[in-house]
CHARMM internal coordinates of N, CA and C (Angstrom, degrees):
IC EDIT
DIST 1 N 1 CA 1.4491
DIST 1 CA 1 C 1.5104
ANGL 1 N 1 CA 1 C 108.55
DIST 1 C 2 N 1.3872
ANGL 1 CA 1 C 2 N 115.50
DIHE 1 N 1 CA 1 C 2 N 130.03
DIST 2 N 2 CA 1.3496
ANGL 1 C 2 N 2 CA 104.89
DIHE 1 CA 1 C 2 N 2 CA 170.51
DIST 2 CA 2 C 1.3520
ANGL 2 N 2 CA 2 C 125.95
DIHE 1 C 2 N 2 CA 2 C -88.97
DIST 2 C 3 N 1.0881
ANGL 2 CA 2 C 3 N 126.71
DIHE 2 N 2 CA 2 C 3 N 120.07
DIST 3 N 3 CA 1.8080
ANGL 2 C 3 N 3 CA 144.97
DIHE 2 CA 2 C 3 N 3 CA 166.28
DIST 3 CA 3 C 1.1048
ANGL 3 N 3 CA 3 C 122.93
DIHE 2 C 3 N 3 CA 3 C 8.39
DIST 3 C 4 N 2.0021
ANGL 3 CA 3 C 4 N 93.61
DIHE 3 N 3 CA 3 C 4 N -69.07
DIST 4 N 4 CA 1.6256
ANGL 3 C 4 N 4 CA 102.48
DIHE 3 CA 3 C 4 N 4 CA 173.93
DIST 4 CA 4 C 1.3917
ANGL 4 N 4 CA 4 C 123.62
DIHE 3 C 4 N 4 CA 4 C -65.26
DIST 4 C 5 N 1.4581
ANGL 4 CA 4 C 5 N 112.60
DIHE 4 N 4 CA 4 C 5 N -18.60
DIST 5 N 5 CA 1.4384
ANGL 4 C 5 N 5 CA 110.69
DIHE 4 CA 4 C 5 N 5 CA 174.49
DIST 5 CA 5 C 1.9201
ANGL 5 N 5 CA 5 C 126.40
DIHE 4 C 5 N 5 CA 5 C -83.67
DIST 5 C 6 N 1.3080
ANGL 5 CA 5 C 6 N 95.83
DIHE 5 N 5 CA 5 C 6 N -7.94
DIST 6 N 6 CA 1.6886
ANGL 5 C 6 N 6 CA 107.93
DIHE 5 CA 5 C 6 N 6 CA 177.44
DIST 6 CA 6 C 1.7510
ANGL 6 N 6 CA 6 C 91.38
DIHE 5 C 6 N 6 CA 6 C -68.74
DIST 6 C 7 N 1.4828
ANGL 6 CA 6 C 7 N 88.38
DIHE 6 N 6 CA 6 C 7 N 142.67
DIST 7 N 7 CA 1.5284
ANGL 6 C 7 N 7 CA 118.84
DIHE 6 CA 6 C 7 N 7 CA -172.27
DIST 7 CA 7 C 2.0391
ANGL 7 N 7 CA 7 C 105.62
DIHE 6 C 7 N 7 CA 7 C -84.83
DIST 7 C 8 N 0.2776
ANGL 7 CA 7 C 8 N 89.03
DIHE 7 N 7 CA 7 C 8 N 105.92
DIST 8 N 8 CA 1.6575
ANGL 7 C 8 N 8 CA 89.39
DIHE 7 CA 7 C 8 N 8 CA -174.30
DIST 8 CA 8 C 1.9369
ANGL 8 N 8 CA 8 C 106.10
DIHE 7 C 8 N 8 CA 8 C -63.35
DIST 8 C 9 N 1.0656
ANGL 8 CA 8 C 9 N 117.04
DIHE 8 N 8 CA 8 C 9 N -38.86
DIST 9 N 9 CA 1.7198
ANGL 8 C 9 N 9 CA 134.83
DIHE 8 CA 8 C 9 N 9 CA 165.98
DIST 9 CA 9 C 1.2088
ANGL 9 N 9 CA 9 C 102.76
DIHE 8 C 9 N 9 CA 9 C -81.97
DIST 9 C 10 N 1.5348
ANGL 9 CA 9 C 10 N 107.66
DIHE 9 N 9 CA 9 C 10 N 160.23
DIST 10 N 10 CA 1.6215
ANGL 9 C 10 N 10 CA 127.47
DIHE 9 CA 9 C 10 N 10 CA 170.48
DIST 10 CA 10 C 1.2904
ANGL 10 N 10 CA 10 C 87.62
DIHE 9 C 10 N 10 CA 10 C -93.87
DIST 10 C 11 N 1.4234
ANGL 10 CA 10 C 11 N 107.59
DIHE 10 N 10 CA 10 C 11 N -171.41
DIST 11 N 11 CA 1.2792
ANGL 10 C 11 N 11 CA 134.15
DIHE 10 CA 10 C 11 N 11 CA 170.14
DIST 11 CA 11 C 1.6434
ANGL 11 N 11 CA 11 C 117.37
DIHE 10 C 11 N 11 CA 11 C -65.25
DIST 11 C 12 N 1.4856
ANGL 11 CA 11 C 12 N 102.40
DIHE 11 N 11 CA 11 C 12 N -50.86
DIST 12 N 12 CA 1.3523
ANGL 11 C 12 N 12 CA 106.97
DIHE 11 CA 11 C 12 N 12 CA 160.94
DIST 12 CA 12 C 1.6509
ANGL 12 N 12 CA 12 C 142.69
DIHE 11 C 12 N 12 CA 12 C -78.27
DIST 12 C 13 N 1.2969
ANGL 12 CA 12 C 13 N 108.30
DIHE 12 N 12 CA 12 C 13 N 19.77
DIST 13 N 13 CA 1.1665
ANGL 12 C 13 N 13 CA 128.79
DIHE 12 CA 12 C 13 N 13 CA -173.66
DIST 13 CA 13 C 1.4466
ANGL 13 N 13 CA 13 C 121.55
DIHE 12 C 13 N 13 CA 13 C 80.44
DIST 13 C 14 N 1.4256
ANGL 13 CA 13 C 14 N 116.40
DIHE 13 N 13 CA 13 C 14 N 10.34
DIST 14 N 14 CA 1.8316
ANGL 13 C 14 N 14 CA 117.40
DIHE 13 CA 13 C 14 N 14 CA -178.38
DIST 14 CA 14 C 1.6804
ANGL 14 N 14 CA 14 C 102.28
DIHE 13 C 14 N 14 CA 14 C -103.32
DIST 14 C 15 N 1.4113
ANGL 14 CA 14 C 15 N 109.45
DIHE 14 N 14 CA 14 C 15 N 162.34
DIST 15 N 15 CA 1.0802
ANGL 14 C 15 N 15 CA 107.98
DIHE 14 CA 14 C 15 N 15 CA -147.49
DIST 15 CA 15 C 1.7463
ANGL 15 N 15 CA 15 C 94.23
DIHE 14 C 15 N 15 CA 15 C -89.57
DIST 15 C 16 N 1.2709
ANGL 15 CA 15 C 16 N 121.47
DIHE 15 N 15 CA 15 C 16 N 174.37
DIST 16 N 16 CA 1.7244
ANGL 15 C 16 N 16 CA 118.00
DIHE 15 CA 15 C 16 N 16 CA -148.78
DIST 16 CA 16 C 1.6865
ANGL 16 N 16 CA 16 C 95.63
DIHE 15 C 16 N 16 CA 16 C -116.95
DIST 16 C 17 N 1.0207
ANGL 16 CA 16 C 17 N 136.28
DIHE 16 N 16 CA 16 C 17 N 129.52
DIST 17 N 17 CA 1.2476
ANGL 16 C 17 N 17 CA 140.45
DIHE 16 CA 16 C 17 N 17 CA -172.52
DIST 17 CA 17 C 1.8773
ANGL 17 N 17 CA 17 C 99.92
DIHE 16 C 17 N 17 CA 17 C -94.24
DIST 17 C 18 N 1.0512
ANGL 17 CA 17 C 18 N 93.55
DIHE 17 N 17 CA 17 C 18 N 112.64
DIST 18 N 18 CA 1.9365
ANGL 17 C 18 N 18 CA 112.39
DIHE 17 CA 17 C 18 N 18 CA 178.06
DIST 18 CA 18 C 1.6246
ANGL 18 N 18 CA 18 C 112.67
DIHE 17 C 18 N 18 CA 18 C -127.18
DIST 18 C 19 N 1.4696
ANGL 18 CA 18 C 19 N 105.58
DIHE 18 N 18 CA 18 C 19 N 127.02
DIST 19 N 19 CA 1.4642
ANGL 18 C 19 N 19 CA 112.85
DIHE 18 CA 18 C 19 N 19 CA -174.45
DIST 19 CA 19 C 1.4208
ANGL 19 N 19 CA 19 C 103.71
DIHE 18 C 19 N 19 CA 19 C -78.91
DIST 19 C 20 N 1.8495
ANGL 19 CA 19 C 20 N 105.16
DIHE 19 N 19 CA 19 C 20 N 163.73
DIST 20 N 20 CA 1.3559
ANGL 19 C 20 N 20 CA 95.15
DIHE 19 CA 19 C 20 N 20 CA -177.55
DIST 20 CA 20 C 1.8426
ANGL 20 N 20 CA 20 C 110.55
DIHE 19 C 20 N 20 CA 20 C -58.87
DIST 20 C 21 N 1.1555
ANGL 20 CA 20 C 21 N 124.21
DIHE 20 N 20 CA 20 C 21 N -12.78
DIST 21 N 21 CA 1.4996
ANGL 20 C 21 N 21 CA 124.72
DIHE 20 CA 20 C 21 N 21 CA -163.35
DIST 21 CA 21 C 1.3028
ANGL 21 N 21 CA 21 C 91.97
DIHE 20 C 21 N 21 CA 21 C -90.03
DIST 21 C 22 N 1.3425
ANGL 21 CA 21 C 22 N 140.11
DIHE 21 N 21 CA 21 C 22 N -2.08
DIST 22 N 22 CA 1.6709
ANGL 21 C 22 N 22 CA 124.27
DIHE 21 CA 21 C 22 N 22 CA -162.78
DIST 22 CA 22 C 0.7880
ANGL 22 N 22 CA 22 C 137.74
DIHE 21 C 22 N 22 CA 22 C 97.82
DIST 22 C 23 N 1.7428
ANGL 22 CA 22 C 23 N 114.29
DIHE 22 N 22 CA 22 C 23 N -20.40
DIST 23 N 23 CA 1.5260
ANGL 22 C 23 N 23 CA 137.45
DIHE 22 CA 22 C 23 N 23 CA -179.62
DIST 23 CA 23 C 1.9346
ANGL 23 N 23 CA 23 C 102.62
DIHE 22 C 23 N 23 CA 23 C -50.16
DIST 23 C 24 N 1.2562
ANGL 23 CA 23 C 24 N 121.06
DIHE 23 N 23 CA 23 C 24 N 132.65
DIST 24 N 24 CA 1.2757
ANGL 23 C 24 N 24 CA 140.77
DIHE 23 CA 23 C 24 N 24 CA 153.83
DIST 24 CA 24 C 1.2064
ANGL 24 N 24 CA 24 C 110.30
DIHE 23 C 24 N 24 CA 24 C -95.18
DIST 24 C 25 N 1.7915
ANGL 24 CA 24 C 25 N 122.41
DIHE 24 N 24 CA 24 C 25 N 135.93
DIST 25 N 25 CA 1.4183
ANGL 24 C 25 N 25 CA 110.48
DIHE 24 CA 24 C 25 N 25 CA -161.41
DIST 25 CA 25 C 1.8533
ANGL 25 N 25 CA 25 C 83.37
DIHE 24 C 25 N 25 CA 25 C -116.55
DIST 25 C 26 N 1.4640
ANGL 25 CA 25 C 26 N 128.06
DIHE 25 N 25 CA 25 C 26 N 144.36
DIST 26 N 26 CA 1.4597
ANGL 25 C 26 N 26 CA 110.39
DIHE 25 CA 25 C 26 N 26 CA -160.65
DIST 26 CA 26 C 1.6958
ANGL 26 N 26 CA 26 C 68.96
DIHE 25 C 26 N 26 CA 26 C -165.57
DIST 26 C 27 N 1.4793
ANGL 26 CA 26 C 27 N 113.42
DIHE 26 N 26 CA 26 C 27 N 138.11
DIST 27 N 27 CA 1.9370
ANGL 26 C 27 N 27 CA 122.98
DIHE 26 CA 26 C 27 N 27 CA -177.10
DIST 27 CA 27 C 1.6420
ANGL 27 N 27 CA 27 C 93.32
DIHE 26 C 27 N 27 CA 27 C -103.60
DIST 27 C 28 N 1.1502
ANGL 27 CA 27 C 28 N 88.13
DIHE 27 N 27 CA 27 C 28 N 155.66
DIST 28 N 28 CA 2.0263
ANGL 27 C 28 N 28 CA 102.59
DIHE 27 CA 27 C 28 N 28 CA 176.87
DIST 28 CA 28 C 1.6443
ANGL 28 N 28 CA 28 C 107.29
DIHE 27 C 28 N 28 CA 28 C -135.69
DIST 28 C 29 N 1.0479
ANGL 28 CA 28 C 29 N 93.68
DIHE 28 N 28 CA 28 C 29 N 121.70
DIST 29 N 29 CA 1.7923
ANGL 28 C 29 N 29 CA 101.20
DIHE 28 CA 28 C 29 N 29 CA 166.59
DIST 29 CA 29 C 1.2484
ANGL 29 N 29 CA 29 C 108.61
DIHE 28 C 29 N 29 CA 29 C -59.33
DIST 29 C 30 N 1.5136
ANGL 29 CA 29 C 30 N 134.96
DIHE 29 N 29 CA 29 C 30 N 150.48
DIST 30 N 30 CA 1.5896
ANGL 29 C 30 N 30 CA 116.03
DIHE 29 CA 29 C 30 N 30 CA 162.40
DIST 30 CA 30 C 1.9039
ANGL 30 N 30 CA 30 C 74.14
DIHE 29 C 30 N 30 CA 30 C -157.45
DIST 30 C 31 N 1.0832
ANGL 30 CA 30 C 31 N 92.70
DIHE 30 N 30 CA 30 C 31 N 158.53
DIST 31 N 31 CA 1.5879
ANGL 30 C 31 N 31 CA 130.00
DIHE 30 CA 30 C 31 N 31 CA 161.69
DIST 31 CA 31 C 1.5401
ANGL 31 N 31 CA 31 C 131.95
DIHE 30 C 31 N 31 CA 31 C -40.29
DIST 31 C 32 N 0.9797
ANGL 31 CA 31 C 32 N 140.91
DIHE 31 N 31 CA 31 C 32 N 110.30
DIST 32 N 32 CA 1.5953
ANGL 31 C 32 N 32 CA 112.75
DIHE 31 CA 31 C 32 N 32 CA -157.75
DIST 32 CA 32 C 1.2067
ANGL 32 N 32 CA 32 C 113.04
DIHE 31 C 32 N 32 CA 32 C -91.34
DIST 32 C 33 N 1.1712
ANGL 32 CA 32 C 33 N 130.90
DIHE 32 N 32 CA 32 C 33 N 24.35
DIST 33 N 33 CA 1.2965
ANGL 32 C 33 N 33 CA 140.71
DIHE 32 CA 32 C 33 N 33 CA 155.23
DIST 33 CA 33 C 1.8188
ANGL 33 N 33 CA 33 C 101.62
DIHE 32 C 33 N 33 CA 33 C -86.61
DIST 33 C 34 N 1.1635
ANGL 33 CA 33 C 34 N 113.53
DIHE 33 N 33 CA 33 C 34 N -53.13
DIST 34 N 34 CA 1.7783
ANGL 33 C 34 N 34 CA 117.00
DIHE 33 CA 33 C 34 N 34 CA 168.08
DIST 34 CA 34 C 1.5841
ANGL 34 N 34 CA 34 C 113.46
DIHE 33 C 34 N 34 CA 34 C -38.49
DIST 34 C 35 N 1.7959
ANGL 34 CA 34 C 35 N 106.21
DIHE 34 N 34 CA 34 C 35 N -58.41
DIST 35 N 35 CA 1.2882
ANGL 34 C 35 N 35 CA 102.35
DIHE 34 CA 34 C 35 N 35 CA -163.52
DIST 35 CA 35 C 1.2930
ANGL 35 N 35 CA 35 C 110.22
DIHE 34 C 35 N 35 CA 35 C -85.30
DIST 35 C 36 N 1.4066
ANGL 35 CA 35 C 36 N 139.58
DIHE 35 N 35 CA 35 C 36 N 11.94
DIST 36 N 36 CA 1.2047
ANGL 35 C 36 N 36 CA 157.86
DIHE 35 CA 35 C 36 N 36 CA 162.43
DIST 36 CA 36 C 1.4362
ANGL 36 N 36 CA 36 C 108.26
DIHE 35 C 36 N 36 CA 36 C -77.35
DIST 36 C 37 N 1.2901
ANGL 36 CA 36 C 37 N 114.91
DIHE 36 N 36 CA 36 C 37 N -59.89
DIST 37 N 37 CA 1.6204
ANGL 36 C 37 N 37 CA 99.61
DIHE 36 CA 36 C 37 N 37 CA 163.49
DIST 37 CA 37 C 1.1176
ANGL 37 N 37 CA 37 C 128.68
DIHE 36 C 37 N 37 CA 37 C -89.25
DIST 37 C 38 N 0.9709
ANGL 37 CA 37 C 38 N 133.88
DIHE 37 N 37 CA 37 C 38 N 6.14
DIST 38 N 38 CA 2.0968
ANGL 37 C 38 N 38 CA 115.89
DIHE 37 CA 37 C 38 N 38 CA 143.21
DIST 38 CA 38 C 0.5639
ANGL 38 N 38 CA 38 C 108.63
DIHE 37 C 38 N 38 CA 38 C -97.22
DIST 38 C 39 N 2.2240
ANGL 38 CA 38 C 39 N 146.24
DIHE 38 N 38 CA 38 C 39 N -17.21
DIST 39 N 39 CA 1.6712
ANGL 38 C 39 N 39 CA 106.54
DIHE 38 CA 38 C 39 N 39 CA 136.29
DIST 39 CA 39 C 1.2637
ANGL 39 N 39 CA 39 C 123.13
DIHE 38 C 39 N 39 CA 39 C -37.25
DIST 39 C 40 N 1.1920
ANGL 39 CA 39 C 40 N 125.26
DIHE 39 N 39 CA 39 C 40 N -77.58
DIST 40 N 40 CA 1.4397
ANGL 39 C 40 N 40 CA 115.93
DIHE 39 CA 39 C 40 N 40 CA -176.57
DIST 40 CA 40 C 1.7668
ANGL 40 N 40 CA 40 C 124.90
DIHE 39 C 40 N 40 CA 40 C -30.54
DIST 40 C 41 N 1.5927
ANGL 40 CA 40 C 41 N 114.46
DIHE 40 N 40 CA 40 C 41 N -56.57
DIST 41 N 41 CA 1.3659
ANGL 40 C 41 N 41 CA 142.41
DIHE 40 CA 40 C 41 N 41 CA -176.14
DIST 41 CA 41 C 1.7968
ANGL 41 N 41 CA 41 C 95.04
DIHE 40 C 41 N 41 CA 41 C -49.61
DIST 41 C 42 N 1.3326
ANGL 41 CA 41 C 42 N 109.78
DIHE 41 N 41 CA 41 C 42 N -45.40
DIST 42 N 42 CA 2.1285
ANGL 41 C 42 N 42 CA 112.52
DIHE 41 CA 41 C 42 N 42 CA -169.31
DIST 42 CA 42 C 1.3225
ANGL 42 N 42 CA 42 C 84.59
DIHE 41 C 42 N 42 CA 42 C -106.56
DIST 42 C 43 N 1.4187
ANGL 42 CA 42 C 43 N 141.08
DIHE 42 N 42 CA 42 C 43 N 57.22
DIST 43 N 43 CA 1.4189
ANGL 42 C 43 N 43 CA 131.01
DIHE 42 CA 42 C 43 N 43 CA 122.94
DIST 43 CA 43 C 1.1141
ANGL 43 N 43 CA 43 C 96.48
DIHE 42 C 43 N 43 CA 43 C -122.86
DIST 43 C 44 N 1.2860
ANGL 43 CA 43 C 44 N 130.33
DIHE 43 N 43 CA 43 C 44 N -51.56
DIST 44 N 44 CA 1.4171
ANGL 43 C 44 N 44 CA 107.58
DIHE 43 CA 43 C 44 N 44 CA -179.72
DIST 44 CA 44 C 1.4862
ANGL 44 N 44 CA 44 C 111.12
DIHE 43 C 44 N 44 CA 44 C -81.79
DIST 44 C 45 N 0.9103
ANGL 44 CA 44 C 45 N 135.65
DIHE 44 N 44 CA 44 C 45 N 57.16
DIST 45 N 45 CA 1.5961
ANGL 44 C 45 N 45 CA 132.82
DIHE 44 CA 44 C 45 N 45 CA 139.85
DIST 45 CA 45 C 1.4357
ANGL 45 N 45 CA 45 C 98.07
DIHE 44 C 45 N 45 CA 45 C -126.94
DIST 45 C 46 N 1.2160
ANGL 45 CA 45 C 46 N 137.01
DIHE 45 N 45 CA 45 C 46 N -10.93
DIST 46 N 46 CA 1.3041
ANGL 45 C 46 N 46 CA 132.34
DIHE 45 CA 45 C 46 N 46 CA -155.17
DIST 46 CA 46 C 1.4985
ANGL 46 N 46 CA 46 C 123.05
DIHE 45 C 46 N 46 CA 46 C 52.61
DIST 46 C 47 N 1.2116
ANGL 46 CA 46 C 47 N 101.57
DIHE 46 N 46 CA 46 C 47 N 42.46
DIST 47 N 47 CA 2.0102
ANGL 46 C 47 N 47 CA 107.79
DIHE 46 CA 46 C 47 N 47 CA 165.08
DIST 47 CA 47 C 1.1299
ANGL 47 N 47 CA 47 C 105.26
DIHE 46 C 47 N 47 CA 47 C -135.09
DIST 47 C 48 N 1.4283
ANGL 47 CA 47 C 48 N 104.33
DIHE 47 N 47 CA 47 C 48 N 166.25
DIST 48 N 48 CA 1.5176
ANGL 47 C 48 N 48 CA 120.63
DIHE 47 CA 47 C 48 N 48 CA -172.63
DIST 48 CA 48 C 1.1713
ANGL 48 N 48 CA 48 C 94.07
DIHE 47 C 48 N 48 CA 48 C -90.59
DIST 48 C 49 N 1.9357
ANGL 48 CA 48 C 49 N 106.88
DIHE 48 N 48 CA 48 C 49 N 144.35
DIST 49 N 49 CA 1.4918
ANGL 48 C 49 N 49 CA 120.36
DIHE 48 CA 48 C 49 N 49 CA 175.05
DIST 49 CA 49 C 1.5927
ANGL 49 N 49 CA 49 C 126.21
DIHE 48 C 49 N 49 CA 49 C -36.47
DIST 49 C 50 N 1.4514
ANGL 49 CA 49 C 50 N 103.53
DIHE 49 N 49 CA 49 C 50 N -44.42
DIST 50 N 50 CA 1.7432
ANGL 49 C 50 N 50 CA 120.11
DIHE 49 CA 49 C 50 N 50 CA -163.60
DIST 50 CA 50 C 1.8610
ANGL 50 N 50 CA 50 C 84.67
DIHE 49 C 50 N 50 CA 50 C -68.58
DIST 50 C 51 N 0.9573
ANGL 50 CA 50 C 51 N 121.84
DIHE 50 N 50 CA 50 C 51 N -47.67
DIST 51 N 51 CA 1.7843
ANGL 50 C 51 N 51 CA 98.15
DIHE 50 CA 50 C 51 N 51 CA -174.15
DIST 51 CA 51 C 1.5639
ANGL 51 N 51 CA 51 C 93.53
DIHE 50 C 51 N 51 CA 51 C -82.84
DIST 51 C 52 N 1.3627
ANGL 51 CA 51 C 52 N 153.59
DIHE 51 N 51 CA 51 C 52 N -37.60
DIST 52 N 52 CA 1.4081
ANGL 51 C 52 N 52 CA 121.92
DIHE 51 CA 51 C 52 N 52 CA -172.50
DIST 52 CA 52 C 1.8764
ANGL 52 N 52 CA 52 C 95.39
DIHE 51 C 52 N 52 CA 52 C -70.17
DIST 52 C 53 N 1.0739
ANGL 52 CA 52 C 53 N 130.22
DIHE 52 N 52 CA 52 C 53 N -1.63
DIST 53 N 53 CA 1.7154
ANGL 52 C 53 N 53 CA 128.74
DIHE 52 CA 52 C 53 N 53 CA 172.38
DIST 53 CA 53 C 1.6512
ANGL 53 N 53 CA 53 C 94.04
DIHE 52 C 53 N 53 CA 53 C -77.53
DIST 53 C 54 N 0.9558
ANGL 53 CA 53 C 54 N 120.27
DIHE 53 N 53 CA 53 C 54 N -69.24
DIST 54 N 54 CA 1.7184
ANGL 53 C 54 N 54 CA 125.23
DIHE 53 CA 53 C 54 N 54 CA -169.76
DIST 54 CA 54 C 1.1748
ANGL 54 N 54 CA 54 C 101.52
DIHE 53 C 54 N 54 CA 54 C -55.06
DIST 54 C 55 N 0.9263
ANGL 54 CA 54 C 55 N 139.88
DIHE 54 N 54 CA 54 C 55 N -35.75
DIST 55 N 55 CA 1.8441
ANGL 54 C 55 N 55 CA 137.32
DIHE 54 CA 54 C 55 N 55 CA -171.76
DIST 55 CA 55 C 1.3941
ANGL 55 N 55 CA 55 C 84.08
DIHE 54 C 55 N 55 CA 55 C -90.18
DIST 55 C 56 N 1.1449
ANGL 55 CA 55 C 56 N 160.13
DIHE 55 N 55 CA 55 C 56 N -82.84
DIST 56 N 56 CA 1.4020
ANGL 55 C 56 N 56 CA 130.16
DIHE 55 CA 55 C 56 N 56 CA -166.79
DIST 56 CA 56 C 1.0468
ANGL 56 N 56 CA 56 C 123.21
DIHE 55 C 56 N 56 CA 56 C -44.08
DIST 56 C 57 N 1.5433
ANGL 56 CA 56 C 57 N 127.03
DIHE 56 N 56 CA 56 C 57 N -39.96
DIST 57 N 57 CA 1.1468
ANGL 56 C 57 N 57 CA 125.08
DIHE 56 CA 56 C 57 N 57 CA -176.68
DIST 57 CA 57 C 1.3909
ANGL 57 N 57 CA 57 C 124.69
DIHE 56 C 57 N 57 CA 57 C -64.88
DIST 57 C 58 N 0.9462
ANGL 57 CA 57 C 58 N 113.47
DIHE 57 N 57 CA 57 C 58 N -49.61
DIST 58 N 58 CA 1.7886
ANGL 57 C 58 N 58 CA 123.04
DIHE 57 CA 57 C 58 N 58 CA 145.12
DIST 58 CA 58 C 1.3197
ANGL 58 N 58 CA 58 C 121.98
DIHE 57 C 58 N 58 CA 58 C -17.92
DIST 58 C 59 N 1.3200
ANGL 58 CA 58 C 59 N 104.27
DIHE 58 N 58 CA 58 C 59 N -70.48
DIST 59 N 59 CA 1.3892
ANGL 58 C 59 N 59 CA 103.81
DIHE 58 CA 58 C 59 N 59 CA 175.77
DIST 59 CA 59 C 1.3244
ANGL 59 N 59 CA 59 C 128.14
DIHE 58 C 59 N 59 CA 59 C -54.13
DIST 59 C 60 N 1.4897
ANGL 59 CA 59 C 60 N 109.85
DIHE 59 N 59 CA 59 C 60 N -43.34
DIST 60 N 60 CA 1.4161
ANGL 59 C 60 N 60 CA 112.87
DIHE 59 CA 59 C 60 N 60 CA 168.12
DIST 60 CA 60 C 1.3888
ANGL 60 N 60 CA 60 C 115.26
DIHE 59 C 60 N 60 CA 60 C -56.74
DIST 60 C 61 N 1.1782
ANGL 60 CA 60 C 61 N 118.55
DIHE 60 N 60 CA 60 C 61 N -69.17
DIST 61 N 61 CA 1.4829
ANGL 60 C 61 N 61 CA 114.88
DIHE 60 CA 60 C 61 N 61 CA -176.88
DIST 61 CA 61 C 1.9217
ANGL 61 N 61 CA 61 C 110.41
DIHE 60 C 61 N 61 CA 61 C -46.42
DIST 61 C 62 N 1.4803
ANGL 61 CA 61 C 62 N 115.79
DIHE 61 N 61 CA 61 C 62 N -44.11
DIST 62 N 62 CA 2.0629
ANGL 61 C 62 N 62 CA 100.54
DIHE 61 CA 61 C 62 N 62 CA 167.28
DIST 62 CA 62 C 1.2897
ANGL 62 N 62 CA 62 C 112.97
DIHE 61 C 62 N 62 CA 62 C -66.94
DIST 62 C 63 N 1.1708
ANGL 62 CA 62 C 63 N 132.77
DIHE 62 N 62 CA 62 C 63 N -36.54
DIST 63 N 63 CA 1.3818
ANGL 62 C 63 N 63 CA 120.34
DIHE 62 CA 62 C 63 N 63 CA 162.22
DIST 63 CA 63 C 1.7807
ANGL 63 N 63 CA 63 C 117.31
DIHE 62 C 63 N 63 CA 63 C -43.34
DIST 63 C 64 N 1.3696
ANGL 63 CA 63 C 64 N 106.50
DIHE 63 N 63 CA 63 C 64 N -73.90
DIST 64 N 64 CA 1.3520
ANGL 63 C 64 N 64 CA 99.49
DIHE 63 CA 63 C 64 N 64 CA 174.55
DIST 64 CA 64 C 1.3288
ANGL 64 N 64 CA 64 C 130.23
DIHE 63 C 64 N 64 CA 64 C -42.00
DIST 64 C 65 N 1.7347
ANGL 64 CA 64 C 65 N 116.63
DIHE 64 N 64 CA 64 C 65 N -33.22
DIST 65 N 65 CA 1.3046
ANGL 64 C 65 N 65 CA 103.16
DIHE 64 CA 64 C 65 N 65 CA -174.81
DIST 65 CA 65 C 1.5105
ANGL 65 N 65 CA 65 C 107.48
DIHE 64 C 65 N 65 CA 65 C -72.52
DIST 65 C 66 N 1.5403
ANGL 65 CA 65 C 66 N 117.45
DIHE 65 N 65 CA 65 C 66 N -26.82
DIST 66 N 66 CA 1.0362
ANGL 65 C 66 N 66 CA 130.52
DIHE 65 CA 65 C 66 N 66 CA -147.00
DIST 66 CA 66 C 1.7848
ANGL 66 N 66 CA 66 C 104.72
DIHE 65 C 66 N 66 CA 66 C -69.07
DIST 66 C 67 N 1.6464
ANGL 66 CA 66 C 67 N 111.39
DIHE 66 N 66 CA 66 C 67 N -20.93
DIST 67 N 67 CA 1.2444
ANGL 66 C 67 N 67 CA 118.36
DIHE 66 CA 66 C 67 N 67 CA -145.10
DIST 67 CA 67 C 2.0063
ANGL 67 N 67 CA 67 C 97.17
DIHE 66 C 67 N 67 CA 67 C -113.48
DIST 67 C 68 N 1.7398
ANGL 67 CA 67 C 68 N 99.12
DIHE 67 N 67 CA 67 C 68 N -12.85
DIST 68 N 68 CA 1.3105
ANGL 67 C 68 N 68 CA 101.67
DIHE 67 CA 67 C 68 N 68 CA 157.76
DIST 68 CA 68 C 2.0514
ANGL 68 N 68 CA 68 C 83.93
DIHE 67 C 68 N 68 CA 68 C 101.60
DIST 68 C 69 N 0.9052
ANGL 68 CA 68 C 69 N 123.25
DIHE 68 N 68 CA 68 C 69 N -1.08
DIST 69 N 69 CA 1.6096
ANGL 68 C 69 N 69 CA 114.11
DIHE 68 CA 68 C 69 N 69 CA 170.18
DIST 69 CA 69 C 1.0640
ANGL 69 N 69 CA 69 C 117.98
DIHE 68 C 69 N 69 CA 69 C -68.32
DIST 69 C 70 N 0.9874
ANGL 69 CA 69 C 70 N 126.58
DIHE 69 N 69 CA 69 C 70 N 157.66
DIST 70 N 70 CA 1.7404
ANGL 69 C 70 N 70 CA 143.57
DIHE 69 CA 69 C 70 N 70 CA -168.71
DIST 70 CA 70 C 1.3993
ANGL 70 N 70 CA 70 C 108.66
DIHE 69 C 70 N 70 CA 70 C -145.97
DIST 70 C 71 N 1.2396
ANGL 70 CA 70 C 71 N 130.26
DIHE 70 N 70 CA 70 C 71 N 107.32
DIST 71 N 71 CA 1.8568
ANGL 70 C 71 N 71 CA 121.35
DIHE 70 CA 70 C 71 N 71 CA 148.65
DIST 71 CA 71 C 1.5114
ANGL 71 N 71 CA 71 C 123.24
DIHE 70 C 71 N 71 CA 71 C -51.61
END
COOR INIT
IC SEED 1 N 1 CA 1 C
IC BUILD
């Protein structure tokens, strides 16, 4: 992510909490059948959920670009 492009405000005008690494901290609803398996999925690989979340998310978004979709 580049630096100059981090938003310094939320959406609602409070100020945005950013780690020194860049990390944006942002919560997700999921399903508890979902969050049951990447608990399960980030013990047995031995990683924490939030990076098996970012590696999907990734993927989704190169797939999508890949396929010519746009939001």
């Amino acid at each position: 992510m580049n630096p100059k492009r981090v938003p310094k405000t939320g959406p609602r005008g409070g100020t945005t909490t950013i780690s020194k690494t860049g990390m944006m901290r942002k919560a997700v609803n999921l399903h508890h059948e979902d969050w049951e398996r990447l608990r399960k999925r980030a013990f047995e690989e031995r990683r924490p959920a939030s990076e098996l979340v970012r590696e999907a998310l990734r993927r989704y978004f190169e797939s999508e670009e890949g396929s010519g979709k746009r939001s």
